[in-house]
N, C-alpha and C positions, 0 to 999 in steps of 0.2 A: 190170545194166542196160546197154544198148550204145544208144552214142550215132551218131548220122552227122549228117556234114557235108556239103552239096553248095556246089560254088564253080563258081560259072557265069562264067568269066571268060574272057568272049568279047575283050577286047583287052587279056586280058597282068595280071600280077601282079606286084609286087614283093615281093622276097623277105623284105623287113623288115617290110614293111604286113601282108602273111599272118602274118608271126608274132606281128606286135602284136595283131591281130584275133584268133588263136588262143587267146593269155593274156588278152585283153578276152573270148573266151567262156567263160573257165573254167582252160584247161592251165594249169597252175601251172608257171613256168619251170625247179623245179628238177627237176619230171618232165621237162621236154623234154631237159635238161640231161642228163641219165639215161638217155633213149630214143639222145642223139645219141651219147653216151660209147661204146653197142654197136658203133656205126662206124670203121672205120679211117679217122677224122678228126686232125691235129691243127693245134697253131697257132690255136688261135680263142678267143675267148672271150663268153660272151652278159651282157649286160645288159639290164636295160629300165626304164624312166621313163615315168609320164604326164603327157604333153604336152594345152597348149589351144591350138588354132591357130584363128583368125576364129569362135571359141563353139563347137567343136566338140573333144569332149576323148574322147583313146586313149591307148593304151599304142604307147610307140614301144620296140623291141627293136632291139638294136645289136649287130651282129655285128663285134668286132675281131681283125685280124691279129696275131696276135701270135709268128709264123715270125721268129725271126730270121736275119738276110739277108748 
């Protein structure tokens, strides 16, 4: 089964809110965990929490630096 996604983001996205939206539809973060490991990334690390802000409830994903300096 192949899924697709369209994101019509005519004024801009942020990069946390996309990821949180991506695990609120399904990716499971230690798949994304897994997809990003193939990358020559380092220094980061992912979390995520679901947050309720004014009755409206998401996954917030947290990208931290963790390079040290």
């Amino acid at each position: 089964m192949t899924s697709l996604a369209y994101l019509d983001c005519f004024a801009g996205v942020s990069g946390d809110m996309l990821l949180g939206a991506l695990v609120d539809a399904g990716l499971e973060l230690d798949r994304l965990r897994g997809e990003l490991d193939k990358l020559p990334l380092t220094g980061y690390e992912l979390a995520a929490e679901r947050q309720t802000r004014h009755g409206l409830t998401g996954t917030r994903v947290h990208v931290r630096d963790t390079a040290q300096a």
